[in-house]
RODO-2510 file (C-alpha; in nm, 4 decimals, decimal comma):
residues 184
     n   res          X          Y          Z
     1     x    -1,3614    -0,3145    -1,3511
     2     x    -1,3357    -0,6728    -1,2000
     3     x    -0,9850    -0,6354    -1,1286
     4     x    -1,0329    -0,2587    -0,9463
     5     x    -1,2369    -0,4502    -0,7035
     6     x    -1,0145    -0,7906    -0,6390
     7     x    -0,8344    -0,8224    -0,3324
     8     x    -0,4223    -0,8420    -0,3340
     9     x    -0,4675    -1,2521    -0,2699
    10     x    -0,7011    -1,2661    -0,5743
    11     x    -0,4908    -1,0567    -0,8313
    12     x    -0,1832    -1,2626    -0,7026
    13     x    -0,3661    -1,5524    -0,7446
    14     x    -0,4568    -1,4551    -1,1018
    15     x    -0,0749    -1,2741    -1,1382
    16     x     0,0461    -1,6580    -1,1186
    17     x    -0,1857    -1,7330    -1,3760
    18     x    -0,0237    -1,5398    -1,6605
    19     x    -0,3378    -1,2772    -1,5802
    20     x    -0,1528    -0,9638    -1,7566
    21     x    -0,4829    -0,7991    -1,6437
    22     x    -0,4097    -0,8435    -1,2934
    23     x    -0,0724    -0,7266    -1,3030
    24     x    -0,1954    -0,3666    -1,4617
    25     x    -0,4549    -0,3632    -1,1954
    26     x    -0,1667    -0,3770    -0,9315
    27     x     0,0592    -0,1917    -1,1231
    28     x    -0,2120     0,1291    -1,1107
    29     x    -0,3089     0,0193    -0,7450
    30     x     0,0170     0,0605    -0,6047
    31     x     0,2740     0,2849    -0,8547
    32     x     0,2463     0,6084    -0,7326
    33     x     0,2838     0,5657    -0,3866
    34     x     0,5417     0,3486    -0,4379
    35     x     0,7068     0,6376    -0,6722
    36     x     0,6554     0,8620    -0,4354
    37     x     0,8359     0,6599    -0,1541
    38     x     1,1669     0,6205    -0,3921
    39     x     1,1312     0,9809    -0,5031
    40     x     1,1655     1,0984    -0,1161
    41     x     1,4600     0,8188    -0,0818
    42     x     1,6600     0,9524    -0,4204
    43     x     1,5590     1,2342    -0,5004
    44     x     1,5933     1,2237    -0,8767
    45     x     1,2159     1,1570    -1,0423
    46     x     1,4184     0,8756    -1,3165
    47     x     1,5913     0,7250    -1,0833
    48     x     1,2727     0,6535    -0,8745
    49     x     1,0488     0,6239    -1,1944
    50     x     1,3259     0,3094    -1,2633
    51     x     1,3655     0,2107    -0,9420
    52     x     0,9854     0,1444    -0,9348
    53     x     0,9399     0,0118    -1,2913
    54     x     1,2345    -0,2255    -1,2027
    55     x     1,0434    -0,3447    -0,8666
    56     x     0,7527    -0,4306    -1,0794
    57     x     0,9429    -0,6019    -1,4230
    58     x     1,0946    -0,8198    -1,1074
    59     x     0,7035    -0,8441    -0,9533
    60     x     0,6061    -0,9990    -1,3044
    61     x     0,9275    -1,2410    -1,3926
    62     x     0,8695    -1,4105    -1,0426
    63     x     0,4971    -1,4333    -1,0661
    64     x     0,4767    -1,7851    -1,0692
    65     x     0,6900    -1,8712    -0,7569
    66     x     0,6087    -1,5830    -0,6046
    67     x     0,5290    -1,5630    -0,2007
    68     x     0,4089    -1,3108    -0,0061
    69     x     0,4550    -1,3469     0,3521
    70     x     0,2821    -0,9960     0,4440
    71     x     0,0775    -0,7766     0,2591
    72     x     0,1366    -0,7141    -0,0827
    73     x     0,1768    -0,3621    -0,0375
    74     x     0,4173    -0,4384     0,2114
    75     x     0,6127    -0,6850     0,0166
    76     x     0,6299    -0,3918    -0,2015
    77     x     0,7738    -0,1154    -0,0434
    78     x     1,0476    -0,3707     0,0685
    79     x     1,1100    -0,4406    -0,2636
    80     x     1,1757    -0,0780    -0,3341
    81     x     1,3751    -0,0159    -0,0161
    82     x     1,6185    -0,3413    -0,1410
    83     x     1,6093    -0,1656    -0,4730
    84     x     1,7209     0,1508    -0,3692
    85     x     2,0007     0,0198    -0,1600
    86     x     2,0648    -0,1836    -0,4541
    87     x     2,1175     0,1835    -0,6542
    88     x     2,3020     0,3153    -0,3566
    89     x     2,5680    -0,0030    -0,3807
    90     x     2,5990     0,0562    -0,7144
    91     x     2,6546     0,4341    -0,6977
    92     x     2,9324     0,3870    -0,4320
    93     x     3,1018     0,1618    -0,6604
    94     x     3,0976     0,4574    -0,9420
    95     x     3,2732     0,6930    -0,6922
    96     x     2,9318     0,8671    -0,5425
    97     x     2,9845     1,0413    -0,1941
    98     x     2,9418     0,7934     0,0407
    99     x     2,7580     1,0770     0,2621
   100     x     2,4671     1,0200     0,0425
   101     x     2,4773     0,6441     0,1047
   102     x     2,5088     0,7187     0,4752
   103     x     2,1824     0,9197     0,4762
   104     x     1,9890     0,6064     0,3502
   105     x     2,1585     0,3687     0,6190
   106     x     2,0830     0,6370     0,8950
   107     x     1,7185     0,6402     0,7865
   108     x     1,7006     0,2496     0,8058
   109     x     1,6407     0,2284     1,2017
   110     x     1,3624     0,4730     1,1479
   111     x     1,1966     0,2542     0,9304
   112     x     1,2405    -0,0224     1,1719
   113     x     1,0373     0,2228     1,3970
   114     x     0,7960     0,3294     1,1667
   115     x     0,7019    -0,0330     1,1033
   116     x     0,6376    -0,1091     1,4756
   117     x     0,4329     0,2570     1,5122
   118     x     0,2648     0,1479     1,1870
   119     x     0,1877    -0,1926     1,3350
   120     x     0,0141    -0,0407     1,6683
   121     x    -0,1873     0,2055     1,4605
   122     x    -0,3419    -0,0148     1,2850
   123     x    -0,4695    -0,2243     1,5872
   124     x    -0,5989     0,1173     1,7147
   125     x    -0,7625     0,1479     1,3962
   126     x    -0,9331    -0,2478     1,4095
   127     x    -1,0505    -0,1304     1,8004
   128     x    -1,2118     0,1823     1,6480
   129     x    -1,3514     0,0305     1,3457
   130     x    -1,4929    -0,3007     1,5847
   131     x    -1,6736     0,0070     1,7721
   132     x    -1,8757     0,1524     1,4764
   133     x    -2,2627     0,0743     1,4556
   134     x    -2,3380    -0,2249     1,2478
   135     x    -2,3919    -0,0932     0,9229
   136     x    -2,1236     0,1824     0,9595
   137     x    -1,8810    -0,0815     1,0208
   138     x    -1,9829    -0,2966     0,7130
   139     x    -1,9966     0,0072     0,4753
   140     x    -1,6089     0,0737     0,6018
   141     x    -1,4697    -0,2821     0,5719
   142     x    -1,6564    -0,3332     0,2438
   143     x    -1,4925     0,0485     0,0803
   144     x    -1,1578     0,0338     0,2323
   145     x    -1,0423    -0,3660     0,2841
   146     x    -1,2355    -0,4857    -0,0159
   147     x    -1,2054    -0,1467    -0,2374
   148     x    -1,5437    -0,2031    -0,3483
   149     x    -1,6953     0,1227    -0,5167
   150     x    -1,9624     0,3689    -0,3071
   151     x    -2,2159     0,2440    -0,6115
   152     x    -2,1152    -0,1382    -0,6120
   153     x    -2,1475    -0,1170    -0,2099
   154     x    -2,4820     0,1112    -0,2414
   155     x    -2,6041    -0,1613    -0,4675
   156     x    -2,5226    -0,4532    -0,2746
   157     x    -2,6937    -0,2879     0,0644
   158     x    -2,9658    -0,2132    -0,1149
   159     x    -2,8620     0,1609    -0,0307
   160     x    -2,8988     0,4842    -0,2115
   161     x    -2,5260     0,5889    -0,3087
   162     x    -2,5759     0,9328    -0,0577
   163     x    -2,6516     0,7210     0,2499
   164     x    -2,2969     0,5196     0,1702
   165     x    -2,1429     0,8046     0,1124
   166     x    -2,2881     1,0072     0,4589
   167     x    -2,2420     0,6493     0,6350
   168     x    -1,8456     0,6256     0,4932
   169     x    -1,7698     1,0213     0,6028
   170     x    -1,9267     0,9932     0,9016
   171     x    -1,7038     0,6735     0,9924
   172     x    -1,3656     0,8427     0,8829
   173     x    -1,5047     1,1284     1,1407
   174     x    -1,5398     0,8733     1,4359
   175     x    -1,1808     0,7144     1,3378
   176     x    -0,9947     1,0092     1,2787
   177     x    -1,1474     1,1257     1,6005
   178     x    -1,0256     0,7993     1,8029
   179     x    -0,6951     0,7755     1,6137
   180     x    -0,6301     1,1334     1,7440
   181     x    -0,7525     1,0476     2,1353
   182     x    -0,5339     0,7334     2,1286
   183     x    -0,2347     0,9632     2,0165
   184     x    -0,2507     1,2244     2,2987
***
């Protein structure tokens, strides 16, 4: 239960510690979107099952000198992208169409895109979450940046677990809402 609740710089910090713990908690935090990512990329549910498993045996070996300049998540999917293209390398060199291969490479600027839309979303998303009430606000940051629990967050605002729950739904609302404004 401690680890579900850690931050990324706390299970890293622990992950460098030999903390196998840790490394299951960010195995199950971040596995199945990261699956789902290679999946799309490949195509072939064992070749992105490996592609993933091999991302994280790597995660684990380099634990100790390990630096993340991002997010973890981040340094993740990067990890996977590298991984694929390492596949897609390796498949050329067997004799695999290189029309696959060129699919991945064409997709590549779009991710450069992505990142830069990704990067102005989330600043939209900071100016609508700055404009919540108070105690709308602090419910948010405390569910979604420090994955704390509706119970563990009810407890610690000396809240009944319905009132975090109406406050949390009612903030999604009001950013949803903005999110979609900003887009039009």
């Amino acid at each position: 239960m401690r680890y579900q609740q850690s931050t990324e710089a706390e299970l890293l910090q622990l992950l460098a510690g030999n903390d196998s713990a840790a490394f299951e908690a960010l195995y199950h935090r971040y596995w199945q979107q990261l699956y789902i990512f290679a999946f799309k990329k490949l195509r072939q549910a064992d070749e992105a099952k490996d592609a993933v498993q091999d991302v994280f045996i790597n995660l684990w070996q380099r634990r100790h000198h390990l630096q993340v300049h991002t997010t973890l998540q981040a340094y993740l999917y990067a990890a996977v992208r590298y991984e694929i293209l390492r596949r897609y390398a390796a498949a050329l060199k067997a004799g695999v169409s290189p029309a696959q291969v060129e699919q991945l490479v064409l997709a590549a600027p779009a991710q450069a895109t992505d990142a830069v839309h990704e990067k102005e979303l989330l600043q939209q998303l900071h100016t609508a979450v700055e404009q919540l009430p108070l105690k709308m606000k602090e419910i948010y940051l405390l569910s979604r940046n420090n994955h704390k629990p509706i119970a563990v967050i009810a407890d610690e605002l000396s809240l009944s677990e319905q009132t975090v729950k109406n406050q949390l739904s009612r903030a999604l609302m009001r950013l949803r809402a903005h999110l979609k404004e900003t887009a039009l």
